[in-house]
C-alpha positions in Angstrom: -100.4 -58.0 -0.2 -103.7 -57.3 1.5 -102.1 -57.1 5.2 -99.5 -54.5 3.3 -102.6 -52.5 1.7 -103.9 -52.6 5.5 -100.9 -51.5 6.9 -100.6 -48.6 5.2 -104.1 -47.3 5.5 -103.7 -47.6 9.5 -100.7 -45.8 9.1 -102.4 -43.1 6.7 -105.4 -42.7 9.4 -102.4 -42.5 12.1 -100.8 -39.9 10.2 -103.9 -38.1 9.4 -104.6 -38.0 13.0 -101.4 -37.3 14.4 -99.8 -34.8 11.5 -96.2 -33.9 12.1 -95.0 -30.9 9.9 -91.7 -30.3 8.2 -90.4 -26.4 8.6 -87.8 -25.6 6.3 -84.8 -23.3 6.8 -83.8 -21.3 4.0 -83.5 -23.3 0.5 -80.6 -23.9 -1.0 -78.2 -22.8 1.8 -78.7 -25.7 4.4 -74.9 -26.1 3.9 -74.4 -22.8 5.1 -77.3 -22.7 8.1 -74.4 -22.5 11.1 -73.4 -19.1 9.2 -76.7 -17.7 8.7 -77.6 -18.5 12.3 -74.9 -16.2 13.8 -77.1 -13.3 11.5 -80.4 -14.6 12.8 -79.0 -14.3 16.4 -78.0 -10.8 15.6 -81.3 -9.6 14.9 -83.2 -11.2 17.3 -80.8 -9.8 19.9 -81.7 -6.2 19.0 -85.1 -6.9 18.6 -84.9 -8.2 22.0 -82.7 -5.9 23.3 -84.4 -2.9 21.5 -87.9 -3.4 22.5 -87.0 -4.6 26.0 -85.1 -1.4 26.3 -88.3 0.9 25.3 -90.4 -1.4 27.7 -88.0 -0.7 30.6 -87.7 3.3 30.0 -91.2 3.9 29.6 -92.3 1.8 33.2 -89.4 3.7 34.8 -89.4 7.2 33.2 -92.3 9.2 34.8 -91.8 11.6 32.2 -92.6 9.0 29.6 -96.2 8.3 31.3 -98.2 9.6 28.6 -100.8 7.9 25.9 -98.4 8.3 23.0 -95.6 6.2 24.9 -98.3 3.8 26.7 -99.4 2.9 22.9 -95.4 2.5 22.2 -95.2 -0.1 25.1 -97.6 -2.1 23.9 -96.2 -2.4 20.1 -92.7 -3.0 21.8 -94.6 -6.1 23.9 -96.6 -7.3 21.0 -92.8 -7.0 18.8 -91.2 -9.2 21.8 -94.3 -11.7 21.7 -94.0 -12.5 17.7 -89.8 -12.8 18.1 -90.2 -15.0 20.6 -92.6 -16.7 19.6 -90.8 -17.8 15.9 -87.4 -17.5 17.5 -87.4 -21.2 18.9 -88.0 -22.8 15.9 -86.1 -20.7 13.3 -82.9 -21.3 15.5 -83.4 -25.0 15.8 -83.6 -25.4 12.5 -80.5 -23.5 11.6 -78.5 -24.7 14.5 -79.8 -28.9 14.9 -81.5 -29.5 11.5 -84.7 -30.3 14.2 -87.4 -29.7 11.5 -90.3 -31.6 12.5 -93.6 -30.1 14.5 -96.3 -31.6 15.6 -100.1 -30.0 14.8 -100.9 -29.1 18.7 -97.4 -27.1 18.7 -97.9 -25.8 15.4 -101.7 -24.3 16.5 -100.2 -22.9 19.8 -97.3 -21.4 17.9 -99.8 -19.9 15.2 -102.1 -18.6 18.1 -99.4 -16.4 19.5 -97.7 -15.4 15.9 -100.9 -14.2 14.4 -102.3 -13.0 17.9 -99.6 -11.1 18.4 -99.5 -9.5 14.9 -103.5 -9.2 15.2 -102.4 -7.2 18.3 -99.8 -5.1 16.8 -102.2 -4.2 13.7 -104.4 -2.6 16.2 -101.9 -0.8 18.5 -100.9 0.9 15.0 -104.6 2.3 14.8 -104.5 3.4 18.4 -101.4 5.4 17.6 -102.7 7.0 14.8 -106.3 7.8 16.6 -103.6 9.3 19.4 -101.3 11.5 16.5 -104.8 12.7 14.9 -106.2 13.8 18.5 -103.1 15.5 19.7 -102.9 17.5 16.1 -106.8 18.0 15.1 -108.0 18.4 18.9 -105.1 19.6 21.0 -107.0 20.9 23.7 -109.0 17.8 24.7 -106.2 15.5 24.4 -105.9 15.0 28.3 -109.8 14.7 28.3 -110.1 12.2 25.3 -107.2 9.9 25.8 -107.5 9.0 30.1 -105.9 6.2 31.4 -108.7 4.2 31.6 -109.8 5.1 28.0 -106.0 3.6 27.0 -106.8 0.2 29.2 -110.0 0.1 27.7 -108.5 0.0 24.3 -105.8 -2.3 25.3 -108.6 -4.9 26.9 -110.8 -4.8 23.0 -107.0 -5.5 21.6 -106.8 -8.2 23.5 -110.7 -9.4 23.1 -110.6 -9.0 19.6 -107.5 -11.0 18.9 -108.7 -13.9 21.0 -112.3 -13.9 19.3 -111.0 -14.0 16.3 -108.0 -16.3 16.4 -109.6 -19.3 18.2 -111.9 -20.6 16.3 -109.7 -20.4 13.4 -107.1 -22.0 15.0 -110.2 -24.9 16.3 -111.0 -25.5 12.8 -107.6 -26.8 12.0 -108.0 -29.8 14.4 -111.0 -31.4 11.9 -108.4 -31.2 8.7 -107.0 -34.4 7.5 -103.4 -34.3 6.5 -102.4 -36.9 4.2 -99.9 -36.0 2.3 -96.0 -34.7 2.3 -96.4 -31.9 4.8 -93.5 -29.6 4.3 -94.0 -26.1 5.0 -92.8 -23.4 3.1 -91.4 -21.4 6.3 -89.2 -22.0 9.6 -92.4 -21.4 11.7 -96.3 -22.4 11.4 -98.3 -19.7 9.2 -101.9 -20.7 8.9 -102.3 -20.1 5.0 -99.1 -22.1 4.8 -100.9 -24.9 6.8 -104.3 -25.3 5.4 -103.1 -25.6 1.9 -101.2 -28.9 2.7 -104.6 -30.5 4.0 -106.6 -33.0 1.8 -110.3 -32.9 3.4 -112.2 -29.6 2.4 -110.7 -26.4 3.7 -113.0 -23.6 2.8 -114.6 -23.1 6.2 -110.8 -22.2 7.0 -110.5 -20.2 4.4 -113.7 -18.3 4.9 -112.8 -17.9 8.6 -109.0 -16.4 7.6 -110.6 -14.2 5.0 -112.7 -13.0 8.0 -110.0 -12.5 10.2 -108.0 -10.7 7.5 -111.3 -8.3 6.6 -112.0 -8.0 10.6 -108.4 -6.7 11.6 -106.1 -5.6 8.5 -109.5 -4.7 6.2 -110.6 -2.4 8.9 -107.2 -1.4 10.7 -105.7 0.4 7.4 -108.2 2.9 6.3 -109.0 3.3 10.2 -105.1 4.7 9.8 -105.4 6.2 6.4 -108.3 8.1 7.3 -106.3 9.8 10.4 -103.6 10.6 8.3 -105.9 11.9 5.7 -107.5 14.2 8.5 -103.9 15.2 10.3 -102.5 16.2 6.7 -105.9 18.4 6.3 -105.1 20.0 9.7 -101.4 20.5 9.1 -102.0 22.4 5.8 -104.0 24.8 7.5 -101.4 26.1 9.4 -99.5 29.0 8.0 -96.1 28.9 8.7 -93.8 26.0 6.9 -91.8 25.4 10.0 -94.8 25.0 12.4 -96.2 22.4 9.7 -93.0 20.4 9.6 -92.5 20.8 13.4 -96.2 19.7 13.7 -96.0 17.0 10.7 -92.6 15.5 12.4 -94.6 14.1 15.4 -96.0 11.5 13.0 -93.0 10.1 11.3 -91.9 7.4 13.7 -95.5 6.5 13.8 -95.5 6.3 9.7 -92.5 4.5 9.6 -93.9 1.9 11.9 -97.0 1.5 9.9 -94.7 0.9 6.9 -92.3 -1.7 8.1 -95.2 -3.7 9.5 -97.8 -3.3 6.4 -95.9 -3.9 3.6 -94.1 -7.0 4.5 -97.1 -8.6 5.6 -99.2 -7.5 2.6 -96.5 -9.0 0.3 -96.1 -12.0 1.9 -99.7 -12.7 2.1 -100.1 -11.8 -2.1 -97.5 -13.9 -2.1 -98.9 -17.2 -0.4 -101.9 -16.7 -3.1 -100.5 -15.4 -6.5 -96.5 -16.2 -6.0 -97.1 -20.1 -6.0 -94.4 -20.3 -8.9 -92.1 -18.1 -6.9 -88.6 -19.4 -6.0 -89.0 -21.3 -2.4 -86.4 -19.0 -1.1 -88.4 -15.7 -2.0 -91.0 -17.6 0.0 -88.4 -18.1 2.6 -87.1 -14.7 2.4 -90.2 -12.3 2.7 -91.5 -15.1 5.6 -88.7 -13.8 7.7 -88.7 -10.2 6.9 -92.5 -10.5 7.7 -91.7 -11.2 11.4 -88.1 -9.6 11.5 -88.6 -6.4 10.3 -91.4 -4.5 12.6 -89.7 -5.8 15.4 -85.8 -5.3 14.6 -86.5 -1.6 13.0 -89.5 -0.2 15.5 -86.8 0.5 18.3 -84.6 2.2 16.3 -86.7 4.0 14.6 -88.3 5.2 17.7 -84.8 5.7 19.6 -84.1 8.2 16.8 -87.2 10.1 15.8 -88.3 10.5 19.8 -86.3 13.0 21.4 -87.8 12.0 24.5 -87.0 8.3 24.2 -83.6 9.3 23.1 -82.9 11.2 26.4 -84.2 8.4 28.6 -82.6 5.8 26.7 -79.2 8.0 27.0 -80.0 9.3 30.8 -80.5 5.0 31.3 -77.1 4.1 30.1 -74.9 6.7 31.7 -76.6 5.9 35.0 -75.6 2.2 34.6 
């Protein structure tokens, strides 16, 4: 009895050590996982596709070289970055039933997921500091906006995403996981991870509550201020056509701050009031979180640009 008791406390220590995680598909329709797959595949192909598409115009097309569509690139990268990096996972699941993840693959998955949405949160601001320039300040927008201004901006994206992600990310390695570690997604998410843990976990949550005040807490009224301005700006203008003409510049850039915000705000109220929620609500918002932004961005883009329209046409008649 005492070798058993001895046993299992090795392999407790073991599994604290070592923690493998369980991602879960979607719940209550593993019977039908082949099925759903073929729609997963779907959307990550046009999110692929779509944002690979924008990337290739904008390198090629000198007529795209400007700030507005060097800002665009970036948000289609950052949208390739967080489907690829969920994409492996999600399909193995629905495809081989391969559900187990080991804590080192689940950090370096989390480090590109929430880097690149860190990333994408702040090309969003970028934009809307480029709309409220080129509306409010017109005639310094060559002046304000340089190239090296852009790659300036682009390098404190990329600075503040790494400063902020790592040691979150470091502070996971000291948790002890010792009990049944399903997750609540098909991919790691960091409040999903810490809650499993059974050593003390509010230095993580102090650090993510950090994280969330440094980026998102500072990102959207950074955005809602612009718009605030531009709409200030816009009303000032006599004529309704001009306004709309003027106002019209902005709506691809709205509907991207839309499909990214709300989905992530939701899912993130969710993880801390929705704990009685349904698992496949959970399951549900998880993936329109990550699908979404980069699935819609494309085409919303592709419709609302004229200029991307006519490069993106122009590109496949040549081919």
């Amino acid at each position: 009895m005492i070798e058993h008791q001895d046993n299992m406390e090795i392999l407790i220590n073991l599994t604290s050590k070592f923690p493998t995680f369980l991602l879960t598909g979607i719940p209550g329709l593993q019977s039908v996982h082949a099925w759903i797959s073929v729609l997963f595949c779907c959307l990550y192909a046009i999110a692929l596709s779509g944002n690979g598409l924008i990337l290739c115009i904008i390198i090629t097309q000198q007529s795209l070289q400007k700030p507005m569509y060097y800002f665009l690139s970036i948000l289609s990268a950052a949208d390739l970055g967080l489907t690829v990096s969920t994409m492996s996972t999600t399909l193995a699941i629905l495809w081989f039933d391969a559900s187990e993840i080991s804590l080192d693959t689940c950090i370096i998955q989390m480090f590109f997921l929430h880097g690149f949405t860190f990333m994408e949160s702040g090309v969003l601001v970028a934009m809307a500091f480029d709309r409220y320039v080129a509306i409010c300040d017109p005639l310094r927008y060559a002046a304000i906006l340089t190239n090296s201004r852009i790659i300036q901006m682009g390098v404190l994206m990329i600075v503040r995403t790494v400063v902020l992600i790592v040691p979150l990310l470091l502070l996971l390695k000291h948790l002890s996981f010792c009990r049944a570690n399903a997750l609540s997604h098909s991919y790691c998410y960091h409040p999903d991870v810490i809650r499993l843990a059974c050593s003390d976990t509010r230095a993580n949550s102090i650090c993510g509550l950090i994280d969330l005040i440094l980026t998102t807490g500072i990102d959207t009224p950074c955005i809602v201020l612009s718009y605030i301005l531009i709409i200030r700006s816009v009303l000032r203008i006599a004529s309704p056509e001009e306004r709309h003409k003027v106002f019209s510049t902005c709506t691809s850039h709205m509907g991207a701050v839309c499909v990214f915000y709300i989905p992530m705000l939701s899912l993130s109220l969710l993880h801390r009031y929705g704990q009685s929620a349904p698992k496949l609500v959970h399951s549900m918002m998880a993936n329109i979180y990550l699908l979404l932004p980069p699935v819609l961005n494309p085409i919303i883009y592709s419709v609302k640009s004229k200029q991307i329209c006519k490069a993106i046409l122009n590109l496949l008649l040549t081919k």
